[in-house]
N, C-alpha and C positions, 0 to 999 in steps of 0.2 A: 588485879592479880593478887591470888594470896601470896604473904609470905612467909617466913619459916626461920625460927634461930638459924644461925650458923656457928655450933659449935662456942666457942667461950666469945669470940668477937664480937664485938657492939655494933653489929649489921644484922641486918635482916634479908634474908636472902628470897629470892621466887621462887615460886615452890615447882615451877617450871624453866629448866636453864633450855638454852639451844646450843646442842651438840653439834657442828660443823665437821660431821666425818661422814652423812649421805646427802650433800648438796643433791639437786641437779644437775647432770652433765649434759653435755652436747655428744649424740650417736654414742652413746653406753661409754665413752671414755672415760675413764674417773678422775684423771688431770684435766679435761674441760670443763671448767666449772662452766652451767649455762646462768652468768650473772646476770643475765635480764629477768629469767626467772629467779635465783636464788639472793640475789641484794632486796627486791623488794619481801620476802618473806624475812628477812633477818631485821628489816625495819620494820615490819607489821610487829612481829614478836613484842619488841625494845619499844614500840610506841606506846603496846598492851602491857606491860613491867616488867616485861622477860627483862630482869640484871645481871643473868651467870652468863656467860659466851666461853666454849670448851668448843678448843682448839688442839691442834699438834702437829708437831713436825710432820711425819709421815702423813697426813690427812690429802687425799684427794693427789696423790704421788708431788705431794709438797705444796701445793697452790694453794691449802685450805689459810694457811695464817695469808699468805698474799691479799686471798680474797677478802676475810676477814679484815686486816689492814685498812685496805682501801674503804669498806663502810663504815666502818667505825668512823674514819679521819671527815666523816660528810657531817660532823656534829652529834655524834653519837657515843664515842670514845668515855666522855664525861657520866654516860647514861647509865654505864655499864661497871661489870667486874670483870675482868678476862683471864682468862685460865689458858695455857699452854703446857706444852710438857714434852721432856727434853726427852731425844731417842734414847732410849737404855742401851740398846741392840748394836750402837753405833760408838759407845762412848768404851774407848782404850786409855786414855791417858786424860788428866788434868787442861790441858791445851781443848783437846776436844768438847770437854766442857764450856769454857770459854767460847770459844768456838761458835757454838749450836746457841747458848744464851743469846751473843751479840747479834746472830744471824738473825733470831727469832725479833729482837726487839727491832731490826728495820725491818723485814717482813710486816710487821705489826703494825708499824708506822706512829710504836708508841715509844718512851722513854723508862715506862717501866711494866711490868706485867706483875697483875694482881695476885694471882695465886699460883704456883709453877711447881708440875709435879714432875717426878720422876718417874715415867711413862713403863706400865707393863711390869713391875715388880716381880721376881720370879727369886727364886733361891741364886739360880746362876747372879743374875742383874746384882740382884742385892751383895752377893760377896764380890763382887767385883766394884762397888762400890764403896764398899769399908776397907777395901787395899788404897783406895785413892783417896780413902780420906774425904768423902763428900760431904758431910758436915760441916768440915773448918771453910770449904768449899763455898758453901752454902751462903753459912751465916756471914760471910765476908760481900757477897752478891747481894743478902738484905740491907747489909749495913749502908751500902754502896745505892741502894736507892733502884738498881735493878729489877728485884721481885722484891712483893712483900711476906708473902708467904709462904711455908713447904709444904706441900703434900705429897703421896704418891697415887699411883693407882697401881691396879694388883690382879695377876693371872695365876694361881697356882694353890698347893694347899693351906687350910686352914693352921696347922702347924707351924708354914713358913709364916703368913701371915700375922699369926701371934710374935712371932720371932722379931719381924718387920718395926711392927707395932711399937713395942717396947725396947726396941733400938736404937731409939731414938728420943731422947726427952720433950721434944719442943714441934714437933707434929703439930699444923696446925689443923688437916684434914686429909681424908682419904677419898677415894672412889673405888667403891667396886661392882659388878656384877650380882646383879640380884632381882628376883622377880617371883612369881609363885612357884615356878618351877624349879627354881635353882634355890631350895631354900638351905639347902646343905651341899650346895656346891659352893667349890672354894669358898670366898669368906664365907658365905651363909648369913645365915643369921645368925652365929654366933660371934663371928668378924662384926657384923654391924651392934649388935649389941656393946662386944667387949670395946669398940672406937667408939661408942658414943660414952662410956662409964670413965672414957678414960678424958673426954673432956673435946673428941676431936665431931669436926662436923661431917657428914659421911654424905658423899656423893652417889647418888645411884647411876651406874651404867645398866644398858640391856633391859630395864624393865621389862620390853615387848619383845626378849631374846629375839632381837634383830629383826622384829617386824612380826616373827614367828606365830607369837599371841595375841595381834592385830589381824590377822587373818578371817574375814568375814564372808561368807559363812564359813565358820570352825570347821572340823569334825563331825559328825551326826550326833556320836554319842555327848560331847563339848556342847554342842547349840543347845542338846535339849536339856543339861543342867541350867543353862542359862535360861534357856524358854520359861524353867519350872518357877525362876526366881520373882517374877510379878515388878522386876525394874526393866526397862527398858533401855537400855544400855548394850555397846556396841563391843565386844571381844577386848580391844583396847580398853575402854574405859575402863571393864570389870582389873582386867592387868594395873591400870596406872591406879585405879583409885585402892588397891589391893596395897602396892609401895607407899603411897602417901599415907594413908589410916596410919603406919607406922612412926610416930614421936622420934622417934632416935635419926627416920631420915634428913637431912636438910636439905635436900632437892633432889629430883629427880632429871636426867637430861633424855633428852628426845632427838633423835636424829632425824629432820623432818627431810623431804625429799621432795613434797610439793606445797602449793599455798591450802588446800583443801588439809590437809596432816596440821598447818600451823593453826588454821583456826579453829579444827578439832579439838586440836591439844590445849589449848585456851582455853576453851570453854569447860572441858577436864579439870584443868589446873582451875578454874572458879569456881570448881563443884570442890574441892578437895578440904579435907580439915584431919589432921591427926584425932584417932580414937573416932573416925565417925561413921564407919562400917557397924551394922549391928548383927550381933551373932548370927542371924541368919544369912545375911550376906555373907562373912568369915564359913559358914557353912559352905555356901555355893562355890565357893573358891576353891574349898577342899573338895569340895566334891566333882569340879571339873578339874581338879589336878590329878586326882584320881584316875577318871576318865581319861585323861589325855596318856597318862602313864597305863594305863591297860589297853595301850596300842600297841606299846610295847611287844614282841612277840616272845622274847628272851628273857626269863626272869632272871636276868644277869643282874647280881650286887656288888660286883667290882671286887670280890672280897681276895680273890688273886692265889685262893688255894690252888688254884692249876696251872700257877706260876712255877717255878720257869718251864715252857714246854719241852722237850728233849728235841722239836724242830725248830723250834724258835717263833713260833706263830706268836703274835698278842693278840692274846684269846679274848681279856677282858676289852680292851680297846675296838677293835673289830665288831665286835656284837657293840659297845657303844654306839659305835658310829652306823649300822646296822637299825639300832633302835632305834634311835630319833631322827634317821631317814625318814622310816614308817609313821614317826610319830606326831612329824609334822608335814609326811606329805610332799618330801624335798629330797627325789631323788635323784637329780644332779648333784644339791650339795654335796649328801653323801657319798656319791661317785668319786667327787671333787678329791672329799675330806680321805677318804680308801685311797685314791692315788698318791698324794702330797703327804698324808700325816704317817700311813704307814709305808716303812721299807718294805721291797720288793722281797726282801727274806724274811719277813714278818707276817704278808699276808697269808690271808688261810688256805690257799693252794698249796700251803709250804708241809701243811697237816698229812705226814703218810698212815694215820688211820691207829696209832700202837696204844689208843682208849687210854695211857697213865691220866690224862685231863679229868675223863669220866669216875675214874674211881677215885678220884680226889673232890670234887664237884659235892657242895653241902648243897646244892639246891635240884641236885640230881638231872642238871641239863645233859640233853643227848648232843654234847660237844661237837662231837663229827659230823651229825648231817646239819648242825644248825652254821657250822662254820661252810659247809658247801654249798648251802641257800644263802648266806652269805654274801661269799663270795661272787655266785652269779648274779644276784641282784647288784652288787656293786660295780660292779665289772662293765664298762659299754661293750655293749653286741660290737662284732670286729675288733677289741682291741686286745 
C-alpha cells in the first residue's frame, strides 16, 4: 500500500482510507449491515495497509460505528487510525456534545478515537457552533484522552469554507468533496489548496461522486476520450488516479459496497504516486470532463441573474438538478432530488410564463420551455 504525508503529523497515512458509509446491506436496507459480506472486506483492506477507517454517527441509520466496533475489537483496532464525526444537524446544546462523543466511543468499542470531525460543515452548523463554544469543547476532550485530533468535513460554499478554515488555529485536517468534476464546487480546488498551505491534511470524499464516475461503460462520448488515451484503465481508475496525482491530497476514501470494489481499489491505490499523471493523461481528464458536462442540455452558470423570480421558481437549482440527471444517466435520482430538495412553491410548474427570467438571462436561455421539459422529465408519470 502506498502511503501519503498527513498534513504536519509524523504519520504516514494510505493513500486509500475505507469509508464505511456504502457497506452491504441485507434486502436494500441500509441499517442491515450484510456482515458476512462486509467484516471480511474491511479486513482484506487493513491486512493490504488500508490505516484510515471513516466512520459516523448517521452511517448506515447508526449501525455503521457498531459495525465497525465490533471488527476492529477482533485485533485490528491497533492496525488502524479511526475517524468518526459528530452529527452537526443534532447538536443543540453543550450536553449533546458529550452526549454523541461518549456514545460514539462504545459504539466503537474503543477508548479513544483518532481523528473526530465535525460532520457536514455548513454556515448554519458552523455558527451554531461558535455560540457553544466548541473549541474550549474540544480541546478539553483532547486533553481528556478522548480524540486526538479535530477536523471537520464540509458541504457548502467556498467563501464559508475559507471562513471555517481560518477559525480556527489548530485544525489538524479536513475532508471534503472533490473529483474531476467538482473542481470548483464547494471547496474545490481552491479549499484543497488553501488547507494544505495552511499546514492541514485534506481528506478527499466523492472522488467517483458516488459511484457516478465508476460507471462502466460511461457515456459514449466519455468512453471514446478514454478509448483515444492508449491506457487501459477502467472509468474509476481514470477518476481515483486524477485525485491522487495531486500532492496536497492525503488520502482518498472509497466507499466500497463489495469485495470485487476492495480489490479494485487496491490495486488503484498501488498504482498511485503524486505528480505521476503525464500531460497527456491531465489532458484526457479534461477532455472527458468536458464531454461529460456537454451532456449537459442547459447552459445554466448558476450566475442567479434571474433571481429572485416574481413566482418563486428556483430557476438555477432546477436546471441543476435537471442537468446532471442527464449527465449521469440518473433519472430517479434526479426525480428523487426535484421532490426532496425543492419546495412545492419553488418547482417550475410554479413558472406563469411573464419571461422577466429571459430578459435578464446573460446566456440567453429560453427559460420557460427549458423549465417545462424540466419539469416533466422530473416529474413520475401519475404523480
Amino acid at each position: 500500500m502506498k502511503c501519503r504525508p498527513f498534513g504536519k503529523l509524523d504519520w504516514q497515512a494510505s493513500a486509500l482510507g475505507f469509508g464505511c458509509m456504502r457497506l452491504p446491506t441485507l434486502d436494500g436496507e441500509s441499517g442491515a449491515i450484510d456482515e458476512d459480506q462486509a467484516a471480511p472486506m474491511l479486513r482484506r483492506a487493513i491486512e493490504d495497509g488500508v490505516n484510515y477507517i471513516d466512520t459516523a454517527w448517521s452511517y448506515h441509520r447508526e449501525q455503521s460505528e457498531v459495525f465497525v466496533g465490533k471488527v476492529l475489537a477482533q485485533g485490528y483496532r491497533e492496525k488502524v487510525r479511526l475517524a468518526t464525526k459528530m452529527p452537526s444537524w443534532l447538536v443543540n446544546t453543550r450536553d449533546d456534545m458529550d452526549r454523541f462523543l461518549d456514545t460514539q466511543l462504545e459504539r466503537l468499542q474503543t477508548d479513544h478515537i483518532d481523528f473526530y470531525l465535525l460532520h457536514s460543515l455548513n454556515a448554519r452548523h458552523w455558527e451554531n457552533y461558535l455560540k457553544l463554544n466548541i473549541f474550549e469543547w474540544a480541546e478539553r476532550k483532547m486533553a481528556q484522552g478522548k480524540f486526538r485530533y479535530l477536523g471537520f468535513s464540509f458541504h457548502d460554499s467556498y467563501e464559508v469554507f475559507e471562513s471555517i478554515l481560518n477559525g480556527y488555529d489548530n485544525w489538524t485536517f479536513c475532508q471534503i468533496q472533490y473529483n474531476y468534476m467538482d473542481i470548483n464546487y464547494q471547496a474545490g480546488q481552491r479549499g484543497l489548496l488553501a488547507a494544505a498551505d495552511k499546514g492541514l491534511a485534506v481528506v478527499v470524499m466523492e472522488p467517483l461522486r458516488g459511484g457516478r464516475l465508476a460507471k462502466n461503460p460511461p457515456p459514449p462520448a466519455v468512453a471514446e476520450v478514454f478509448a483515444r488515451s492508449g491506457r487501459d484503465w477502467t472509468p474509476a481508475n481514470w477518476a481515483l488516479q486524477w485525485v491522487w496525482n495531486q500532492p496536497e491530497v492525503s488520502l482518498l476514501l472509497s466507499g466500497m459496497s463489495t469485495m470485487e470494489q476492495v480489490e479494485q481499489n487496491l490495486v488503484s491505490a498501488g498504482q498511485s504516486s503524486p505528480n505521476s499523471l503525464t500531460p497527456e493523461d491531465l489532458a484526457v481528464i479534461e477532455q472527458a470532463r468536458l464531454a461529460r458536462e456537454a451532456l449537459a442540455p442547459i447552459p445554466c452558470t448558476h450566475c442567479e441573474y434571474c433571481l429572485p423570480c416574481p413566482s418563486g421558481v428556483a430557476i438555477p437549482s432546477v436546471f441543476e438538478i435537471y442537468n446532471e440527471a442527464l449527465m449521469y444517466d440518473e433519472l430517479r435520482r434526479g426525480q428523487n432530488a426535484y421532490k426532496f430538495d425543492i419546495k412545492d412553491e419553488n418547482k417550475a410548474d410554479c413558472c406563469v410564463e411573464c419571461g422577466t427570467c429571459e430578459t435578464l438571462c446573460p446566456q440567453q436561455i429560453e427559460i420557460i420551455t427549458w423549465l417545462k421539459k424540466a419539469h416533466a422529465y422530473l416529474t413520475p408519470t401519475g404523480s
